[in-house]
C-alpha positions in Angstrom: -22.7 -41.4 -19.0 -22.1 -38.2 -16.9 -18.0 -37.3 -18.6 -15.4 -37.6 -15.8 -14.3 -34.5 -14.1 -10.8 -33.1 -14.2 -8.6 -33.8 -11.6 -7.8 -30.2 -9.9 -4.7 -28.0 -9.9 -3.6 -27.5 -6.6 -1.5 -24.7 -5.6 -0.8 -22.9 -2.1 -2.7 -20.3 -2.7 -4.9 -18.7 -5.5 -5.2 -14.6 -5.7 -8.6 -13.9 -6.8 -8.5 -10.2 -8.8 -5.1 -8.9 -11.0 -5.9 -5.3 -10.0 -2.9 -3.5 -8.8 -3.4 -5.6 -5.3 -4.1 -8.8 -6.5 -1.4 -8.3 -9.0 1.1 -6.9 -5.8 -0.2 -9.7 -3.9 0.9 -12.2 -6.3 4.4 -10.6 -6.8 5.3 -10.3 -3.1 4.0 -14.4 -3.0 6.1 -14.9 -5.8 9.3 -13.4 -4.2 8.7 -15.6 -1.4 8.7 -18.7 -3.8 5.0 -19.3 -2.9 3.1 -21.5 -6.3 0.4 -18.8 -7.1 -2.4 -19.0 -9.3 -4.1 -15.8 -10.1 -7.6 -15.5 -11.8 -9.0 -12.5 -13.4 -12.0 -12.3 -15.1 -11.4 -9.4 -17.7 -9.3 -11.0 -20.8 -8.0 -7.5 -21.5 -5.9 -5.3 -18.9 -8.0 -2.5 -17.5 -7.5 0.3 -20.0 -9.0 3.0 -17.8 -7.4 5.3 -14.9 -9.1 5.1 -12.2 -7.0 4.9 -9.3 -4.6 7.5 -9.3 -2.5 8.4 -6.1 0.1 6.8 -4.2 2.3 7.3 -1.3 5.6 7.0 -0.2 4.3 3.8 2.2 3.3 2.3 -1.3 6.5 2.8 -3.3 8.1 0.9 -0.6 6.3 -1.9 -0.9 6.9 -1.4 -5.0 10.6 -1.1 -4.1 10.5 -4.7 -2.0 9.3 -6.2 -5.7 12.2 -5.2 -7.0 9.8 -2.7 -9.4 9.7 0.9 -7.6 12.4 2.0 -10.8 10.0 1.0 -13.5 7.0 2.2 -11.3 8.6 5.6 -10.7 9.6 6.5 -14.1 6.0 7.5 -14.9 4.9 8.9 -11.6 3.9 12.4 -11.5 5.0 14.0 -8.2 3.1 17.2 -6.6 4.9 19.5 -4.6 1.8 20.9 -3.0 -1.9 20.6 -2.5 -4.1 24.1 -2.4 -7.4 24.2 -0.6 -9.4 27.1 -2.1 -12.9 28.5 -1.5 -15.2 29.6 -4.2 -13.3 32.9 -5.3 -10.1 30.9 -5.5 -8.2 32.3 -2.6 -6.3 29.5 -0.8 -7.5 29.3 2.8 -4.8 25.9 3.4 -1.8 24.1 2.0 -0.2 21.0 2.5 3.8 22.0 1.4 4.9 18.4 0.1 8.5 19.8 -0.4 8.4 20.0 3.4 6.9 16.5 4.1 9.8 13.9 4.7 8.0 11.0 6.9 11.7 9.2 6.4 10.6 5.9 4.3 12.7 6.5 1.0 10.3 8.2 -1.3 7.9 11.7 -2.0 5.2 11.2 0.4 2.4 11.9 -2.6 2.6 10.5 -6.3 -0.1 10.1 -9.0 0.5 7.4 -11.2 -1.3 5.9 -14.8 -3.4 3.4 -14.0 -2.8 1.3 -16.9 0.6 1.5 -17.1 1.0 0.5 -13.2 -1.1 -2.6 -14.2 1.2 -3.4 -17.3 4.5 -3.4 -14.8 3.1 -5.5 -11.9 1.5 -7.6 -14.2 4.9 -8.0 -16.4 6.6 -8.5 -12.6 4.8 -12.2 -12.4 7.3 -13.1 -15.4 9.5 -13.4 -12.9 8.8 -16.4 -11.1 7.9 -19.8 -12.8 5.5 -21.2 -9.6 3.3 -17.9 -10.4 0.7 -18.2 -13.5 -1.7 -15.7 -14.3 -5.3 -17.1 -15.8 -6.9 -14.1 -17.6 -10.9 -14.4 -18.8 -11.1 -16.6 -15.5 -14.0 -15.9 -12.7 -14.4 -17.7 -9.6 -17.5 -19.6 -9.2 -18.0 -21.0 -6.0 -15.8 -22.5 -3.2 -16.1 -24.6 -0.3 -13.4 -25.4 2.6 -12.1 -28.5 4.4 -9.4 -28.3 7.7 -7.3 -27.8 5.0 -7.5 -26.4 1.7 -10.1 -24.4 -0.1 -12.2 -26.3 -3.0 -12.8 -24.1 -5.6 -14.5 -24.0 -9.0 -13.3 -21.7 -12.0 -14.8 -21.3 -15.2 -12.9 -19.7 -18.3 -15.4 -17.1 -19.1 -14.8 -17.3 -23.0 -16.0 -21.1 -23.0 -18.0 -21.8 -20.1 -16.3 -24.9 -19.0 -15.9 -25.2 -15.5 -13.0 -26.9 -13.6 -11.9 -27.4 -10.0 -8.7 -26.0 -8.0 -7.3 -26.8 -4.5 -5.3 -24.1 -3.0 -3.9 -24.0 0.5 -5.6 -19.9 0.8 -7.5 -18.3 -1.0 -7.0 -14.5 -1.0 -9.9 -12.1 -2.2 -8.4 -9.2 -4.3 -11.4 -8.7 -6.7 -12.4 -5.3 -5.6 -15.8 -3.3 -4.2 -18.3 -6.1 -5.9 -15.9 -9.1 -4.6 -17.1 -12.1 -5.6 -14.6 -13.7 -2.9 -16.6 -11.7 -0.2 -20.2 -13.1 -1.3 -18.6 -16.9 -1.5 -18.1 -16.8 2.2 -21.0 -14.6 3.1 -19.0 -12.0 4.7 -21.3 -8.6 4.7 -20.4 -4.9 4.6 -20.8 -2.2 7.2 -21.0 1.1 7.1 -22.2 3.7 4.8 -22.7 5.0 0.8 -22.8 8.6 0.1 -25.4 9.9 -2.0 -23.8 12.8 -3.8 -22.4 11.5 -7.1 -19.4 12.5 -8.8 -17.8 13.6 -12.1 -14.1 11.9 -12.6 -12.6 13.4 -15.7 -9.1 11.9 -17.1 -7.4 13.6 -19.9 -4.2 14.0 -21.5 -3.5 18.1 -22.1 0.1 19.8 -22.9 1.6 21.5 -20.2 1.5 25.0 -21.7 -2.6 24.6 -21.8 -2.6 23.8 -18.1 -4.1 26.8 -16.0 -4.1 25.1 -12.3 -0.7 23.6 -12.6 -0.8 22.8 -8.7 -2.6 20.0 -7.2 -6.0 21.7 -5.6 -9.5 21.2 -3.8 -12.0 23.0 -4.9 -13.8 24.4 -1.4 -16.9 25.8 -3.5 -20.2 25.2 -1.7 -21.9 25.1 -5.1 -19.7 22.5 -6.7 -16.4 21.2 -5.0 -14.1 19.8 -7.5 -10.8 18.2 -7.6 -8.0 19.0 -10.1 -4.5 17.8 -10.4 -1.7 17.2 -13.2 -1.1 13.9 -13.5 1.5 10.9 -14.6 2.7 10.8 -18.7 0.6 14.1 -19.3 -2.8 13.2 -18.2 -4.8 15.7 -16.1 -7.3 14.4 -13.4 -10.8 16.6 -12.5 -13.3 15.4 -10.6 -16.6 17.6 -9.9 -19.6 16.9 -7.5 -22.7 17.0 -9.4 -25.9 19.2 -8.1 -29.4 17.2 -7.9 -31.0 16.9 -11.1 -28.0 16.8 -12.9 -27.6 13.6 -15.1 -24.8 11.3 -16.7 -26.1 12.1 -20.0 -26.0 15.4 -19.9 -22.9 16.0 -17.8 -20.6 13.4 -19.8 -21.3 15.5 -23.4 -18.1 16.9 -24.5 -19.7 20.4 -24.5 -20.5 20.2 -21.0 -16.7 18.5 -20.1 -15.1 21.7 -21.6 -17.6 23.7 -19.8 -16.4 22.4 -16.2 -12.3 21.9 -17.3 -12.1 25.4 -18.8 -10.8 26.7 -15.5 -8.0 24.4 -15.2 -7.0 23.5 -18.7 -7.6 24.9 -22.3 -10.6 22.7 -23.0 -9.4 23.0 -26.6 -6.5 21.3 -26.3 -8.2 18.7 -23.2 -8.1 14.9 -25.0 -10.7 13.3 -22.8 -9.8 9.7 -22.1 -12.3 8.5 -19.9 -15.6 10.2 -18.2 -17.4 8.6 -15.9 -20.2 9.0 -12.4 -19.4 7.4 -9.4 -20.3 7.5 -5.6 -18.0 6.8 -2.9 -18.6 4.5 0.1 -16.8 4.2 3.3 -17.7 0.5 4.1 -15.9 -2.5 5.8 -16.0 -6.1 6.0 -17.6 -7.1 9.0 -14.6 -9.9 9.3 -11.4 -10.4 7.1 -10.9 -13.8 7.2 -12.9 -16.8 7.0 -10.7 -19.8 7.6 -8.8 -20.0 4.9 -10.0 -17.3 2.4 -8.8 -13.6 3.4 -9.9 -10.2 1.9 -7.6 -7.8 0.7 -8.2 -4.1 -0.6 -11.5 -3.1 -1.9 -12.6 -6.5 -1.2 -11.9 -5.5 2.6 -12.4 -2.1 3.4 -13.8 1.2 1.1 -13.0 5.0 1.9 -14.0 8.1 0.9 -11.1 9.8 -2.0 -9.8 12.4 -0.5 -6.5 11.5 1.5 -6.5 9.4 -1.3 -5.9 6.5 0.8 -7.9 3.6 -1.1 -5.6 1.7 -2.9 -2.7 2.5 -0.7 -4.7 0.6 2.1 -4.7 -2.3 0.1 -1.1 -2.7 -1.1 -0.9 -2.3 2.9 -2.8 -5.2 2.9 -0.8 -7.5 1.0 2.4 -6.6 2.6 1.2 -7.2 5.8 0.0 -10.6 4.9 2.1 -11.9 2.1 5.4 -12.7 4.5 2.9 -14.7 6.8 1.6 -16.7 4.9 4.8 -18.0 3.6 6.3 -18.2 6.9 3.0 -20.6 7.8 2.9 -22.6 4.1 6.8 -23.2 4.9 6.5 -24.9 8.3 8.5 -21.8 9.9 5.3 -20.0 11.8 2.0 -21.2 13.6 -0.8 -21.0 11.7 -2.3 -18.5 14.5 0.2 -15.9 13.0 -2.3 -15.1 10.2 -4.8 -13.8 13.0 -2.3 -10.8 13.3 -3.2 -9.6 9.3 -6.2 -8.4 10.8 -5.5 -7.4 14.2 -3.2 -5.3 12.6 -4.8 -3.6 9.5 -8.1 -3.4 10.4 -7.4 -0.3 12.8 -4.8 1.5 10.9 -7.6 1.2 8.1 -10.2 2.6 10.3 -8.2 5.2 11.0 -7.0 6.3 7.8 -10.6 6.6 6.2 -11.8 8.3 9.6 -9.4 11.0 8.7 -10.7 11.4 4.9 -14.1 11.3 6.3 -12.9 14.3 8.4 -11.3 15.9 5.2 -14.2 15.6 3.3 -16.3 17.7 5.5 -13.8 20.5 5.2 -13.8 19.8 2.0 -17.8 19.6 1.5 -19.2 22.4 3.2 -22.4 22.9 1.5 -23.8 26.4 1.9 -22.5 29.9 1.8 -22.5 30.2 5.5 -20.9 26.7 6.4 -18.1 27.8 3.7 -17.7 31.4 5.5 -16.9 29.6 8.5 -14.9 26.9 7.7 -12.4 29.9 5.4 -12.3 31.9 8.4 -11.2 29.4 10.8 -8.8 27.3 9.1 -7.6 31.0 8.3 -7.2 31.9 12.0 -5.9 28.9 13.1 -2.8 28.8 10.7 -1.9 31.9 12.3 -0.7 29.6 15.4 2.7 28.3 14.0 2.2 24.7 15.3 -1.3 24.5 14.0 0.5 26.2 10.2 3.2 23.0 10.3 0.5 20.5 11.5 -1.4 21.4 7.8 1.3 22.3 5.6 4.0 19.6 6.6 0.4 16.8 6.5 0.8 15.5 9.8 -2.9 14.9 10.2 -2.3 11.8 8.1 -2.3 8.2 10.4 0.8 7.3 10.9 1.8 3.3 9.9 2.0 2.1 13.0 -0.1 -0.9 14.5 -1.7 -1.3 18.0 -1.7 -4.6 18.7 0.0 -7.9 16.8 3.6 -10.1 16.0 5.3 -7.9 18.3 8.0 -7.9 21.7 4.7 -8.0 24.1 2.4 -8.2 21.6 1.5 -4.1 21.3 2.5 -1.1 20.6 5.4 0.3 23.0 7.6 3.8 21.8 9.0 2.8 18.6 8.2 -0.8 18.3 5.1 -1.6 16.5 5.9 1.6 13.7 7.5 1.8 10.6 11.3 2.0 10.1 12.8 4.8 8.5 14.8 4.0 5.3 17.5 6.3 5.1 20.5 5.7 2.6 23.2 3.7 3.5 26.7 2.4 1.6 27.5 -0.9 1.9 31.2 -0.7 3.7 33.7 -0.4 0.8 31.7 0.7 -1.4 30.9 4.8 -2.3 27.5 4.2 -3.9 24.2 4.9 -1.4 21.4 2.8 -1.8 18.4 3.1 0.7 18.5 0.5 3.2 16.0 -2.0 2.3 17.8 -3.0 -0.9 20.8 -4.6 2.2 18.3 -5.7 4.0 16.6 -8.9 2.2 13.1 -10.0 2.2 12.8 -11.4 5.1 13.3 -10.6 9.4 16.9 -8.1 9.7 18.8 -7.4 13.3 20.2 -3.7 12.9 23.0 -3.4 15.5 25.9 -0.8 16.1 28.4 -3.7 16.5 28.5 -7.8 15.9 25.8 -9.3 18.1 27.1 -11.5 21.0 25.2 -14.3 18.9 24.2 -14.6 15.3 21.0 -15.3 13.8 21.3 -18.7 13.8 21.2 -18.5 17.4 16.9 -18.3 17.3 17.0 -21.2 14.6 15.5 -18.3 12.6 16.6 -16.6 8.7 17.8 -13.4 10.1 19.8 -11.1 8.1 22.2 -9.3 10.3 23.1 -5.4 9.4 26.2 -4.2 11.3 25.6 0.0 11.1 28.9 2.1 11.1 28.4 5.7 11.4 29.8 8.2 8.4 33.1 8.8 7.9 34.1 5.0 8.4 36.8 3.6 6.4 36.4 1.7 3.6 37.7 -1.6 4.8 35.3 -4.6 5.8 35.8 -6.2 9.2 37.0 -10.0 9.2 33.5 -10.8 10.6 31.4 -9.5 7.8 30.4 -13.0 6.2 30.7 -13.6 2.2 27.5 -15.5 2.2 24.9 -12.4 3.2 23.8 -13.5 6.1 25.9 -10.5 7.8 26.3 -7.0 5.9 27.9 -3.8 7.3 26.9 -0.7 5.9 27.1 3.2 6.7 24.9 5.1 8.0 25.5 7.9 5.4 23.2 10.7 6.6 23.2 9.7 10.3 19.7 8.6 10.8 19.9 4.9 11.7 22.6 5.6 14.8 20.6 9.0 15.5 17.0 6.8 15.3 18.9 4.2 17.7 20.0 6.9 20.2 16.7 8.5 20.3 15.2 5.3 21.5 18.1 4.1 23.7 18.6 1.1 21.9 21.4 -0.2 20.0 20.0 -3.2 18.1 16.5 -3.5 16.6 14.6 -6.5 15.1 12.8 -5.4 11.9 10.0 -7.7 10.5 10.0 -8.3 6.7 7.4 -5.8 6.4 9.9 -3.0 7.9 7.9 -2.8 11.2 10.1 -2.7 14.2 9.1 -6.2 16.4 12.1 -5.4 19.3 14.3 -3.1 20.3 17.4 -4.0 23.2 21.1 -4.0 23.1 23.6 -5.3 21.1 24.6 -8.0 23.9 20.9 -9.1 24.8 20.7 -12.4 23.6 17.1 -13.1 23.7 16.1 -10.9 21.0 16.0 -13.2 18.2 14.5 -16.4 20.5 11.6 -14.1 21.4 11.0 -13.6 18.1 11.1 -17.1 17.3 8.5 -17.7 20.3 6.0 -14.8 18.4 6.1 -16.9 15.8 5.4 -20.2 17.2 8.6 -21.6 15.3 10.0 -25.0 15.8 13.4 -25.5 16.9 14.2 -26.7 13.5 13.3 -23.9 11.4 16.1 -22.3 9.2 18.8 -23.2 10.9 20.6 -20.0 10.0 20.1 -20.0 6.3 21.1 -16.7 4.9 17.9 -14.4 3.3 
């Protein structure tokens, strides 16, 4: 007699990968008191660094988990980038002690892989309706109108068991087993040139490149930074003919390092050949079963946007899906994840794609010219800040989505800047999204006409006072949080408000602007809950 199967978990959703964006993903659902089951198939944390850059965009989205402190104090942050041609002389430089794009943090930031894991991973802790399942793969899945059926197997036993989740979300990286399940295919394209990536850990007196710099030689382009806790990253574009073997034997390591770092005194931690792809999913979603990251979308290194793009990912579609599990959105909302990343995405790995041919110029001739007119052009003063102060990089901003008329228009559809504020009474600046909550805010330079409870929505209110207010709360500011009243410290929020002739703004969780109006327009906040799809019911003013 065939044994009796188990009955099977369910959950609202299972995260599929604990890299660092399945293990984000699970954090931000676990700050929204989503029940999470995550499933990873290695029984050890990944022990190698591979990824290694983040943004300023990224340590926001850290900062929202409440980790960016532990995050940070391991980060290694550049203050510039040198692009130099086969006799070393710099031809271009990207000046990050000039580049402020006004969300909080240093715009560039190279972390250890390993240790980045250990923190989010440690972060799930946290929350009691989020377990982690180590030495667990997904094996198949099927869907219904309204949960996914899946089957997991706990690789050290081979016994397999069913789960029902509500979503399914596919963080498990370039070979996504998520992706095959619901027969999603890539498009797009591999490169063929294969690559050296180097990781070591060197003192700093043996370091000879100290600064973070491409490697513009015809014959080999390389890559070489310092990195987080000591280590020191080089990566080096191998010429035909040339074999892992070969190239991995510590000899021929100390060969290539010896220009940047004192190959005696060069611990090599990990050595390994890769290609880079710039790929996409032909779709994101399939019913019930996103894509996230790798899974999603794959980009050439060097903007080093990869894994940035997916943290993006889970930010953007975290918040919705706990909006749509809690009764408070239309399920149509989760159409916007991809409306919405898919071509920021595109963009961001156009513009390595772009960098990578400046980058890769492959004869002596093609390398003349491209020295010689990035030379020229930097003469021109607006062409010198365009490089050095990296405003060729996209912008996070989205065309189309959960917006005030559904698109882009001036500032709403972009980012918010997070400058530091105090809150009023106190001395101590904190940057604003630690006031503002997880969830929707209403930044206005006096009490709205009508509170949030007006839209039958969560809304945290945020009453901005410029500098030099006094230290005493107003009798409005309510005990409960639901209304704060800060000070706009360096002047940025009443500047940003001015510049855009606006004097309230409606920020989603996310820290996107969704409306902009006046502090007396009362339908900012119903309009809102119309994007949504909200019923009347829905939070009834409860404080964030």
């Amino acid at each position: 007699m065939k044994p009796a199967q188990p009955a099977a978990v369910e959950v609202d959703v299972v995260v599929v990968g604990c890299g660092p964006v399945g293990a984000l993903t699970a954090n931000l659902l676990g700050l929204r008191g989503v029940s999470t089951l995550v499933v990873e198939r290695s029984t050890t944390p990944h022990g190698q660094p591979r990824a290694f850059s983040c943004d300023d965009e990224a340590l926001r989205i850290y900062q929202q988990v409440g980790l960016v402190d532990r995050i940070g104090d391991d980060l290694h942050q550049p203050t510039r980038a040198d692009y130099v041609n086969a006799a070393g002389r710099t031809f271009a430089t990207i000046d990050f002690s000039q580049v402020d794009f006004g969300f909080g943090h240093a715009p560039l930031n190279f972390f250890d892989q390993p240790r980045l894991e250990h923190v989010l991973r440690g972060g799930l802790d946290r929350f009691d309706h989020v377990e982690l399942r180590l030495g667990t793969e997904l094996v198949s899945l099927y869907q219904d109108d309204d949960r996914v059926h899946l089957v997991l197997r706990d690789v050290a036993t081979g016994q397999s068991y069913p789960v029902q989740a509500r979503y399914v979300l596919g963080c498990d990286g370039a070979r996504s087993t998520t992706r095959a399940a619901v027969h999603i295919p890539l498009a797009g394209a591999s490169y063929a040139e294969p690559w050296l990536a180097v990781s070591g850990d060197v003192p700093p007196e043996a370091i000879r490149t100290p600064h973070t710099t491409f490697v513009c030689d015809w014959r080999r382009p390389a890559f070489v930074s310092p990195g987080a806790r000591g280590s020191y990253r080089a990566e080096f574009m191998l010429q035909p003919g040339e074999t892992e073997a070969d190239m991995t034997r510590p000899e021929r390591l100390a060969e290539l390092v010896e220009p940047y770092v004192d190959p005696a005194r060069f611990t090599v931690t990990r050595a390994v050949i890769y290609t880079f792809h710039h790929l996409i999913a032909q779709r994101w979603r399939e019913r019930r079963v996103f894509l996230l990251g790798d899974a999603a979308h794959q980009m050439p290194p060097f903007l080093g946007q990869g894994l940035c793009s997916g943290l993006r990912d889970a930010a953007n579609l975290t918040w919705k899906l706990a909006l749509v599990l809690d009764g408070d959105a239309d399920a149509a909302l989760l159409d916007t994840y991809e409306t919405e990343r898919r071509p920021h995405t595109a963009a961001m790995a156009d513009t390595s794609v772009r960098l990578g041919r400046v980058f890769l110029a492959r004869s002596r001739r093609a390398a003349w010219l491209r020295d010689t007119a990035l030379r020229a052009a930097q003469t021109v003063p607006r062409v010198r800040r365009f490089v050095r102060r990296f405003e060729f990089k996209p912008l996070p901003a989205y065309d189309c989505g959960l917006f005030a008329g559904g698109r882009r228009y001036g500032a709403v559809g972009t980012m918010f800047p997070q400058p530091r504020v105090t809150l009023l009474g106190s001395t101590t600046p904190v940057l604003l999204d630690e006031v503002l909550g997880a969830g929707f805010a209403l930044l206005a330079t006096a009490v709205p006409a009508e509170g949030p409870g007006s839209s039958g929505l969560p809304v945290r209110t945020v009453v901005v006072h410029p500098a030099g207010t006094g230290s005493t709360a107003p009798p409005s500011a309510e005990p409960d949080g639901a209304q704060l009243h800060v000070v706009d410290v360096d002047g940025v929020l009443i500047s940003w408000l001015r510049r855009h002739r606006s004097t309230a703004v409606v920020l989603r969780p996310d820290r996107f602007v969704f409306a902009l109006g006046s502090v007396a327009d009362d339908a900012l906040l119903p309009r809102l809950a119309a994007a949504l799809g909200a019923p009347e019911s829905v939070g009834q003013s409860t404080p964030i």
